[in-house]
C-alpha positions as CSV (number, residue, x, y, z in Angstrom):
1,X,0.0,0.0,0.0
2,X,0.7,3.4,-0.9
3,X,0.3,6.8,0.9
4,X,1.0,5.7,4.3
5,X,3.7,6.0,7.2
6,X,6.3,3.6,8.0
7,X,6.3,3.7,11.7
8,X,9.5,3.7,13.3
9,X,9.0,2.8,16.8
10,X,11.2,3.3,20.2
11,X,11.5,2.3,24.0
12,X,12.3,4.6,26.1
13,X,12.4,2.9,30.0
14,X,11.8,5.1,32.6
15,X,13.1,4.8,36.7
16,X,12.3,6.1,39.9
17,X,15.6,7.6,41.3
18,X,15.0,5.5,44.8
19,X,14.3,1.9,42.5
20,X,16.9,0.3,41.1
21,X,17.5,1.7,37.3
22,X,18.8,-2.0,36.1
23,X,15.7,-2.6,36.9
24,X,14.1,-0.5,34.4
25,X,16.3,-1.7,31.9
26,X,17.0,-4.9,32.5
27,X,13.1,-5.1,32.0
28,X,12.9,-2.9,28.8
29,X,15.5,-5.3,26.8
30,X,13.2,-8.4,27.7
31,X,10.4,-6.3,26.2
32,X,12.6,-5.3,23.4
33,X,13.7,-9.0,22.7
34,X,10.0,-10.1,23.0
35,X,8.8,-7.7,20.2
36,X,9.1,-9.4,16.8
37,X,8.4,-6.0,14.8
38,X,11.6,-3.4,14.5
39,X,12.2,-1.6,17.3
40,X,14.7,1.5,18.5
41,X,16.3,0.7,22.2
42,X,16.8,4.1,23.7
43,X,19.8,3.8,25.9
44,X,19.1,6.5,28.1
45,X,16.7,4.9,31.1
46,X,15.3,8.6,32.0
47,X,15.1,9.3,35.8
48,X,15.1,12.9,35.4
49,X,13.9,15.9,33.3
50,X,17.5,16.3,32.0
51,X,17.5,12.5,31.4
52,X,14.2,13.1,29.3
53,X,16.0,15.7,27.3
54,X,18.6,13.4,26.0
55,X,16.4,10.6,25.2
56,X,14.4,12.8,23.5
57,X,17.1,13.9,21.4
58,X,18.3,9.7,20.5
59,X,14.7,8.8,19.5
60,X,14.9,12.1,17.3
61,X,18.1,11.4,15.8
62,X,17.0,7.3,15.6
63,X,14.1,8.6,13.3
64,X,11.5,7.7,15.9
65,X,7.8,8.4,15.2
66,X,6.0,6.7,17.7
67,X,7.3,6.0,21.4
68,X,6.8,3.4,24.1
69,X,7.1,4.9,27.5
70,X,8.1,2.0,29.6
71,X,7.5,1.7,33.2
72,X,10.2,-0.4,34.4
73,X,9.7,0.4,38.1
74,X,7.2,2.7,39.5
75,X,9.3,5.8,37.2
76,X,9.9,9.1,37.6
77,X,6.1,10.7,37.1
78,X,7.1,14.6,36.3
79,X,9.6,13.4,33.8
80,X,8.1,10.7,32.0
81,X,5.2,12.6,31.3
82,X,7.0,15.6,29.8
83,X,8.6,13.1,27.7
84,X,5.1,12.3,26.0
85,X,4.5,16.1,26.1
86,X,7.8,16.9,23.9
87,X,7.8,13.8,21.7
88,X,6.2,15.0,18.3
89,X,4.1,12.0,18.2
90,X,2.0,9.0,19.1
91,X,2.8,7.7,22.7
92,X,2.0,4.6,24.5
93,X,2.4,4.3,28.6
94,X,2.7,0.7,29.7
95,X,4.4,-0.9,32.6
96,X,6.5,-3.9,33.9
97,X,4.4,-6.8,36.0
98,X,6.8,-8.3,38.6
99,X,8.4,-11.1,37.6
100,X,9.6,-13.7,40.7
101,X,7.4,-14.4,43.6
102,X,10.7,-14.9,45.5
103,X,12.1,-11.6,44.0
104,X,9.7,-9.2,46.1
105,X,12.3,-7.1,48.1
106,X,15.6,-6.0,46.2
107,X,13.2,-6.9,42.8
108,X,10.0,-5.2,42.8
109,X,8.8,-2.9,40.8
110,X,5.8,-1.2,41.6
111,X,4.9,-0.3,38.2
112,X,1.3,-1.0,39.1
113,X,1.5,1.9,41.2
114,X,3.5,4.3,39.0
115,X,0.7,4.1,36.2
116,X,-1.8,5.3,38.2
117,X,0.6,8.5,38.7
118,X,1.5,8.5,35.2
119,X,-2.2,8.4,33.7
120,X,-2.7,11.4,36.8
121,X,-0.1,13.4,35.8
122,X,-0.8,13.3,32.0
123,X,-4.5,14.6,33.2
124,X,-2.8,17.6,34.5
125,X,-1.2,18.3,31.4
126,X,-3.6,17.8,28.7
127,X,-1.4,15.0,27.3
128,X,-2.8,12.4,25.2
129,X,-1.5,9.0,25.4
130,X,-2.3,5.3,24.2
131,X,-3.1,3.3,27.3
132,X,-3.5,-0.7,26.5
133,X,-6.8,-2.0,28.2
134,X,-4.8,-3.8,30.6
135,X,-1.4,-2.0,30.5
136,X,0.7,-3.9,32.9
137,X,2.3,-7.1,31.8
138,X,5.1,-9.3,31.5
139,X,7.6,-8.8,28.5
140,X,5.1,-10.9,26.2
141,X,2.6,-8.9,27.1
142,X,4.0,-6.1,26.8
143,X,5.5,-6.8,23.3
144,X,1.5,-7.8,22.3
145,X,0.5,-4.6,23.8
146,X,3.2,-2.7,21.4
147,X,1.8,-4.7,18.3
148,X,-1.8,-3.3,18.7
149,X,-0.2,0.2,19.2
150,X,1.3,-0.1,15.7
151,X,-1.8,0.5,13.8
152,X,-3.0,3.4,16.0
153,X,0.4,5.2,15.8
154,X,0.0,4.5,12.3
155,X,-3.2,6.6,11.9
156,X,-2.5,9.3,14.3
157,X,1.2,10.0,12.0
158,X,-1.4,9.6,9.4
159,X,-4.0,11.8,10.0
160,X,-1.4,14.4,11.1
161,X,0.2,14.8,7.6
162,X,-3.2,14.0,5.7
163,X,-4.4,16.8,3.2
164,X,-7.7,16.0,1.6
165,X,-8.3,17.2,-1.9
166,X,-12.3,17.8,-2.6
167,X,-13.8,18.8,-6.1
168,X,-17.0,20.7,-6.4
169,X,-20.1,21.4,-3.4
170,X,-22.3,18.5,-2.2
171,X,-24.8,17.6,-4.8
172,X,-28.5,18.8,-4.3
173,X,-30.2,16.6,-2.2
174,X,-26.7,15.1,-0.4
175,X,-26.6,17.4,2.3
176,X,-26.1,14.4,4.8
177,X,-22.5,13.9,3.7
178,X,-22.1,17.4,4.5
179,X,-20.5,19.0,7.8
180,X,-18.0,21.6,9.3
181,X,-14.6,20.8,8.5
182,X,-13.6,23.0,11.5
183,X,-12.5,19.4,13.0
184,X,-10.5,18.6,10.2
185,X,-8.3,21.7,11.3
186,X,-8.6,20.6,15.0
187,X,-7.1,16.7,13.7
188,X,-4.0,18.8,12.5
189,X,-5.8,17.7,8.4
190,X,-5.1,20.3,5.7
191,X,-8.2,20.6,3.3
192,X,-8.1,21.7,-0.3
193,X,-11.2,22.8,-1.9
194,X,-11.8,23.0,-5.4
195,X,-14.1,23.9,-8.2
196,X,-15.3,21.1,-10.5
197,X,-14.3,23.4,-13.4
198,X,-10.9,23.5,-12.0
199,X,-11.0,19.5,-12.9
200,X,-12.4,19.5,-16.3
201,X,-9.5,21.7,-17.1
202,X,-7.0,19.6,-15.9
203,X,-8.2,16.7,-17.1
204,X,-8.4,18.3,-20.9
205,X,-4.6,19.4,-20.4
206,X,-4.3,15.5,-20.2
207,X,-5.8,15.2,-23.6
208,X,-3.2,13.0,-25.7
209,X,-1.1,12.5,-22.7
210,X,1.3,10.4,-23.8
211,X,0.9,7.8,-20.5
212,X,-2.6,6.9,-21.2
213,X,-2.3,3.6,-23.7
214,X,0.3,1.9,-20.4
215,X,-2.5,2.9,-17.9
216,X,-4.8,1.5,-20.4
217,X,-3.0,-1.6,-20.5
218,X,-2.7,-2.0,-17.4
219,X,-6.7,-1.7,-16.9
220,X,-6.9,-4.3,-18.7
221,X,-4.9,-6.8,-16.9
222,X,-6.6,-6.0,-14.1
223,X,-10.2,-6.0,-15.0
224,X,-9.4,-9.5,-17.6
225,X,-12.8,-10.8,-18.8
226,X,-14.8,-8.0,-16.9
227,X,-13.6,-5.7,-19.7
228,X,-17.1,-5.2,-21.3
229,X,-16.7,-1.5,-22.1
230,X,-13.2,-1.1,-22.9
231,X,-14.0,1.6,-25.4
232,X,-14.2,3.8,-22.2
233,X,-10.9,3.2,-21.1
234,X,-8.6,6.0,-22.6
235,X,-10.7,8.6,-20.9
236,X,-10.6,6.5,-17.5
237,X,-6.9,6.8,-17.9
238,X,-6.9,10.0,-19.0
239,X,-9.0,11.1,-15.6
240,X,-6.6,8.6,-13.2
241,X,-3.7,10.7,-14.3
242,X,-5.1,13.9,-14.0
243,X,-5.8,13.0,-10.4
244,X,-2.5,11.5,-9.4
245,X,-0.9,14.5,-10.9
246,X,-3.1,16.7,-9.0
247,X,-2.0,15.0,-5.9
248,X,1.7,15.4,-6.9
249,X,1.1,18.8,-7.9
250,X,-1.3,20.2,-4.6
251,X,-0.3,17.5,-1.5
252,X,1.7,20.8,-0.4
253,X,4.0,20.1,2.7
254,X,1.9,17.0,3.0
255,X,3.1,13.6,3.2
256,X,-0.6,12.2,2.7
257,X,-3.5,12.8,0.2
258,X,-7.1,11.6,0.3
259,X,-10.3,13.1,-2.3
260,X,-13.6,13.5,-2.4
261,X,-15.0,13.9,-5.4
262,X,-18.1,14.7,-7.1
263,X,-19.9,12.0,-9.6
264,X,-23.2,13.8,-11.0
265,X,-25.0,15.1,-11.9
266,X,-22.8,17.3,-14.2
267,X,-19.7,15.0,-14.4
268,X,-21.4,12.5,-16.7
269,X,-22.2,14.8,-18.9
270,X,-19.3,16.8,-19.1
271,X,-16.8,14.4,-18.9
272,X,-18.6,11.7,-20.6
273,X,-18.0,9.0,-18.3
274,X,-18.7,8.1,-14.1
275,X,-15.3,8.3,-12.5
276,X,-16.1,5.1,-10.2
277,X,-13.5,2.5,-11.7
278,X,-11.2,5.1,-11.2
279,X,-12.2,5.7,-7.6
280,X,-11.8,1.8,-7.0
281,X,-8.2,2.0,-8.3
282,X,-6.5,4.6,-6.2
283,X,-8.4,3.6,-3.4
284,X,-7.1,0.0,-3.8
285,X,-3.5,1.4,-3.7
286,X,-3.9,3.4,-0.4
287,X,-5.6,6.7,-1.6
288,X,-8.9,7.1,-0.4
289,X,-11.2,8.7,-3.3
290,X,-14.9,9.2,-1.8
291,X,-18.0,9.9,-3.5
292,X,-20.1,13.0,-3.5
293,X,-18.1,15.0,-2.1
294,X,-17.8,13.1,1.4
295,X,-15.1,14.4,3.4
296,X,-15.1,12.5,6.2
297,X,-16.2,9.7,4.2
298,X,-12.5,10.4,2.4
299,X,-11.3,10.7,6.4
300,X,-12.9,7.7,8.0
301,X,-11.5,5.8,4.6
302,X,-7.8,6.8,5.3
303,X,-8.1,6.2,9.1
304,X,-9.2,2.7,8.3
305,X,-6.5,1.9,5.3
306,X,-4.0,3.2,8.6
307,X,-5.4,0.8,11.0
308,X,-5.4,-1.8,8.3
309,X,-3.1,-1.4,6.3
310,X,-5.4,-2.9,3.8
311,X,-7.9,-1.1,0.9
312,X,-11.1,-0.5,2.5
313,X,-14.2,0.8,0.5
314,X,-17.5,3.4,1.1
315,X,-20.7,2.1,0.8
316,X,-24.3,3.3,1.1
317,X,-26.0,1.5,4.2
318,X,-28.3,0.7,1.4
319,X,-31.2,-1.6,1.3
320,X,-32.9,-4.3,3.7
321,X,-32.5,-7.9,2.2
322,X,-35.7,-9.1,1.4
323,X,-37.8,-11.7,4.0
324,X,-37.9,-14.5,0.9
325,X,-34.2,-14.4,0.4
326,X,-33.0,-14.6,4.2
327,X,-35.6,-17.2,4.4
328,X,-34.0,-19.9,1.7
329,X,-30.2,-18.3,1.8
330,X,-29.2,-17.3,5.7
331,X,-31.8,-18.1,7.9
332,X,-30.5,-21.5,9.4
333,X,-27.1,-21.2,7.9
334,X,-25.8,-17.9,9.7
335,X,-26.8,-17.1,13.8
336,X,-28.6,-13.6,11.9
337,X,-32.3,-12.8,12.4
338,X,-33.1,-10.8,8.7
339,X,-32.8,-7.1,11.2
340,X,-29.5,-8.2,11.1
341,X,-28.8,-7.5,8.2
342,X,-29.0,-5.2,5.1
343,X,-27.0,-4.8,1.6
344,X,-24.3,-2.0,1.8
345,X,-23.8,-0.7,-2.3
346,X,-22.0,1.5,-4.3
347,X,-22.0,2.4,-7.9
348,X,-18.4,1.1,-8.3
349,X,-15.8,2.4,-6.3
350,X,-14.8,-1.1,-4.4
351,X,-11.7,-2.1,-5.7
352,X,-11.4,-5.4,-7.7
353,X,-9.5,-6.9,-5.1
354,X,-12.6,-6.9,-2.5
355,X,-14.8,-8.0,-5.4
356,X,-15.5,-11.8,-6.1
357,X,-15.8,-11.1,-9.1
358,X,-15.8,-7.7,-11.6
359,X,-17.0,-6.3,-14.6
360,X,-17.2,-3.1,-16.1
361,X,-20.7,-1.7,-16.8
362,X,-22.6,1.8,-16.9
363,X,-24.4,2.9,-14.1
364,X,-27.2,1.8,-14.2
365,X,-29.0,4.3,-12.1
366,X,-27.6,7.3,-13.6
367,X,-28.7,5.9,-17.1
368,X,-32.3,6.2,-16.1
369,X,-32.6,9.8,-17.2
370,X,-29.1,9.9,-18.8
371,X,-28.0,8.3,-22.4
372,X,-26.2,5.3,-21.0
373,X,-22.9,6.3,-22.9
374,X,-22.4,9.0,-20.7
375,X,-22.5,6.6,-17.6
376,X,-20.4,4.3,-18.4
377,X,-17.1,3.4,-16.2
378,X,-18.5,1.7,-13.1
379,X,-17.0,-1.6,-11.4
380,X,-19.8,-4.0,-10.7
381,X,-19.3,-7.1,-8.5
382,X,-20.5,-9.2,-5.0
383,X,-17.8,-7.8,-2.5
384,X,-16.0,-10.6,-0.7
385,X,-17.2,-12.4,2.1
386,X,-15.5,-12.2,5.3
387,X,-15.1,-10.1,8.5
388,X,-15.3,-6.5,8.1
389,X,-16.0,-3.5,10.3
390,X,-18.2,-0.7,9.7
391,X,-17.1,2.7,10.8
392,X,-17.3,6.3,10.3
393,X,-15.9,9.7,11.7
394,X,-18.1,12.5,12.0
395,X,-18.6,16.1,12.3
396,X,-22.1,17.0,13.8
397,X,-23.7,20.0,12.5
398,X,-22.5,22.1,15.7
399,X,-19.2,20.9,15.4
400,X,-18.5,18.2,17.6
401,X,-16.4,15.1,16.9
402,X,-18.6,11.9,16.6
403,X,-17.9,8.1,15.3
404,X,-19.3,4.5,15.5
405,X,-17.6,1.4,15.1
406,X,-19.5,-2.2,14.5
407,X,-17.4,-5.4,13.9
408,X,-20.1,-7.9,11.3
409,X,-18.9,-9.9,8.3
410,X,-20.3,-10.1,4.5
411,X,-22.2,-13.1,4.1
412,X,-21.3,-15.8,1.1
413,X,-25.2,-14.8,-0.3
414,X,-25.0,-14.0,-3.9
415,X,-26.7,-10.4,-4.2
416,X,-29.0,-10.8,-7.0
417,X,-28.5,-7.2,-7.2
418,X,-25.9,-4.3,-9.5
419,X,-23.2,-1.9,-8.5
420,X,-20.7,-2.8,-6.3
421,X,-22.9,-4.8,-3.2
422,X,-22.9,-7.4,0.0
423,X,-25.3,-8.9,2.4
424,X,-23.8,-7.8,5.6
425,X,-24.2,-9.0,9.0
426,X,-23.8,-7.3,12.2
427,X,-25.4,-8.1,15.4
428,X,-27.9,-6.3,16.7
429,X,-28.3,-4.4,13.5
430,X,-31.5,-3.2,14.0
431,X,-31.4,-1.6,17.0
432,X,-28.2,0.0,16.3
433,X,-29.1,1.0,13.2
434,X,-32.2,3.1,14.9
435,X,-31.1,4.0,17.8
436,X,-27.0,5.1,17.0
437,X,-27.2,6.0,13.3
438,X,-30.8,7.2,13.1
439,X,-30.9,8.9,16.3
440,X,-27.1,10.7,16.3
441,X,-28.1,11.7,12.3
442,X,-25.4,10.2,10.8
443,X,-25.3,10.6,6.9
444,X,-26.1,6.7,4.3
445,X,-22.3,6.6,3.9
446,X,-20.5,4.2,5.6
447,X,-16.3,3.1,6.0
448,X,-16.0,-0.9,5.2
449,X,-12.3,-1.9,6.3
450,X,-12.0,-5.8,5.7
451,X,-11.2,-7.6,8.7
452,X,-12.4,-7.3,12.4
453,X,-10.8,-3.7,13.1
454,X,-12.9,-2.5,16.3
455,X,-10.8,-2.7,18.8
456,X,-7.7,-0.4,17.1
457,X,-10.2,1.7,15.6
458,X,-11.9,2.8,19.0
459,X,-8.7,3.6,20.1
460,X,-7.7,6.0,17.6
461,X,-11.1,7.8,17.9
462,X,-9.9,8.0,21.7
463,X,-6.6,9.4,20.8
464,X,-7.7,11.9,18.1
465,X,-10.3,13.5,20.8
466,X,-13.8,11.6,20.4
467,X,-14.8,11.1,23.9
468,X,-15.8,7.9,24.5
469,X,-19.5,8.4,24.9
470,X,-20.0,10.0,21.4
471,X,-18.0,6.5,20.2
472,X,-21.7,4.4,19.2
473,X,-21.4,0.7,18.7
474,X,-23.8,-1.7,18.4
475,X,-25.2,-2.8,22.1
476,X,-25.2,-6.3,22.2
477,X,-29.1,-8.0,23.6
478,X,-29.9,-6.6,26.6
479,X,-27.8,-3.4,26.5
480,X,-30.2,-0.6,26.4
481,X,-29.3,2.6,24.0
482,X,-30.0,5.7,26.0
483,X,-33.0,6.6,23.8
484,X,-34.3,2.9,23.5
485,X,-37.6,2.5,24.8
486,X,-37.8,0.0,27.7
487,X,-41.0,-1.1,26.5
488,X,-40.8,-1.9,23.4
């Protein structure tokens, strides 16, 4: 995957000046020698502020981007918490579990007692840290603790080098993907805005670039016997170019792009084609494209191709699946009552590597009022079955930060249906669905990352400043939603 950080962790123990400080380290090279991933031993075990200053400046100059403050021993609470105030990124506090039951004098720790300091002290300071659910542990622990931080380091580097690129307003009647991008600001995201005219320039300075016919070609590998309108291809090409040159051209002091884009209800027209293949294809190489305009849709994508490391997709929360067909295809074969589930679709912006199956088609519902050669360049095809988790970030209309998170799967139920589509599961649909995305007005579009993600991805809202009541999942049977009624 492209458009992503390498993370480039480091330890950094920390020691109480009245504990023993081989304690602290003798402990951190365990952890170190535990952890299977690549990680930077700072020397310096930090008992003091001046201590903190010069590990600071060795997991600088070691390239560091995310940090593990270790507690070896109960550590040195003023100290190792301005570490994780002057550390220009992602931090994780965790601390040492004592080891030998017949090691309790010379060889405690009483880590388990510094945390609670530490977690005080980085309340008095506004400091934001990553604190595992459980963070005390032995070295394997630890290490396993260190693994799931990767992914929400990841994200948070992410997010703070992210510029997203938009073309064109919200279409008319599409004012649910809209919202303040005052938060964007507050994530530390850059935002470009831009007219739709500004693209249909671009993308004519493009005309008989000499590029197209490879990126042509290479459409065509990919898409093999799905290739039913290849006629459209040169001006697919033509489009994918303009946009990565875009990127290269406007990403700024960036490191990291993501778009939102607008599909209709001039573009067809104008450009002579729906830009959805083309979506699928960045987006399958790590750069989020959204549709109409969606700009946290474009965020919530790139959050969950951080956390994953994987494409991911955006999908309407589309249509119920009707009673006949969970009768004869899941009821009895999957633990789902129909409220359950429902079909997430798009036109055609899931990549071909989360389809079973593709082909290239027009769209189908645009070519209800449209000549259907003007709609052409959509990628149809049943998404995969599997585990997935269904997400979104969110900007209410009064500007507060907002997000849900459900862990389901797609089931292995053909669709019977057009445009890039699943039967999803996810427990307790129903009532989630009513009483979290209904009742907090969250907009159709939803984030699909492909695997079971929850867990990394409520920890990064956390980190990025949603507070954990205005994270919504889906309450499993028997846990009320505030607005549920109890008698129903």
């Amino acid at each position: 995957m492209m458009n992503m950080p390498e993370v480039k962790l480091g330890i950094v123990a920390v020691s109480r000046d009245c504990f023993p400080i081989t304690l602290s380290e003798s402990r951190r090279k365990a952890v170190a020698a535990a952890y299977k991933g690549e990680l930077y031993e700072c020397p310096t075990v930090v008992e003091s502020e001046l201590d903190m200053q010069k590990a600071l400046k060795e997991v600088q100059e070691a390239g560091c981007n995310a940090l593990v403050v270790y507690l070896g021993n109960f550590g040195p609470e003023t100290a190792e918490t301005l570490l994780v105030k002057y550390f220009d990124g992602p931090c994780m506090v965790v601390a040492a579990a004592e080891e030998h039951g017949d090691n309790l004098v010379q060889g405690r720790g009483d880590a388990y007692c510094g945390m609670l300091n530490a977690s005080y002290n980085l309340q008095l300071r506004n400091l934001k840290a990553y604190i595992p659910e459980y963070p005390v542990g032995t070295p394997e622990e630890v290490a396993e603790m260190i693994e799931e931080f990767v992914p929400v380091a990841r994200a948070v580097v992410g997010l703070k080098n992210l510029k997203i690129i938009t073309f064109g307003p919200r279409p008319q009647d599409f004012m649910a993907c809209n919202a303040p991008i005052k938060q964007l600001f507050n994530l530390g995201v850059e935002i470009e805005e831009n007219s739709e005219l500004d693209l249909f320039e671009a993308f004519h300075k493009h005309d008989g670039d000499e590029r197209i016919p490879a990126v042509v070609a290479d459409m065509e590998k990919e898409l093999g016997d799905g290739n039913n309108k290849p006629t459209i291809l040169p001006k697919l090409a033509q489009y994918e170019l303009t946009l990565l040159d875009w990127i290269e051209a406007h990403k700024g002091s960036r490191k990291y792009v993501a778009i939102a884009g607008k599909c209709w209800p001039a573009f067809q027209t104008q450009f002579g084609f729906v830009p959805c293949y083309v979506n699928s294809r960045l987006t399958g190489r790590g750069i989020p494209v959204s549709c109409e305009v969606d700009i946290y849709g474009a965020l919530s994508e790139f959050i969950g191709t951080m956390v994953s490391n994987d494409a991911v997709t955006l999908l309407d929360i589309n249509n119920t699946v009707p009673a006949d067909m969970y009768e004869s295809e899941i009821k009895g074969k999957y633990n789902y009552t129909l409220k359950d589930t429902f079909m997430g679709f798009h036109c055609g912006n899931t990549t071909t590597g989360k389809l079973t199956s593709c082909s290239m088609k027009y769209q189908l519902i645009m070519a209800r009022s449209l000549p259907e050669e003007v709609t052409q360049g959509t990628l149809e095809g049943d998404i995969v079955p599997g585990d997935i988790t269904f997400f979104r970030l969110q900007s209410t209309a009064d500007g507060k930060l907002r997000a849900y998170v459900a862990n389901g799967e797609v089931l292995p139920v053909a669709t019977r249906s057009f445009g890039g589509i699943g039967i999803f599961a996810i427990p307790e649909m129903g009532r989630f669905y009513r009483h979290e995305l209904i009742e907090k007005g969250y907009p159709h579009h939803g984030a699909v990352a492909f695997g079971h993600y929850g867990k990394a991805l409520f920890e990064v809202f956390k980190y990025i400043g949603v507070t954990p009541d205005e994270i919504g999942y889906n309450h499993p049977k028997g846990d009320r939603y505030p607005t549920e009624n109890p008698f129903a």
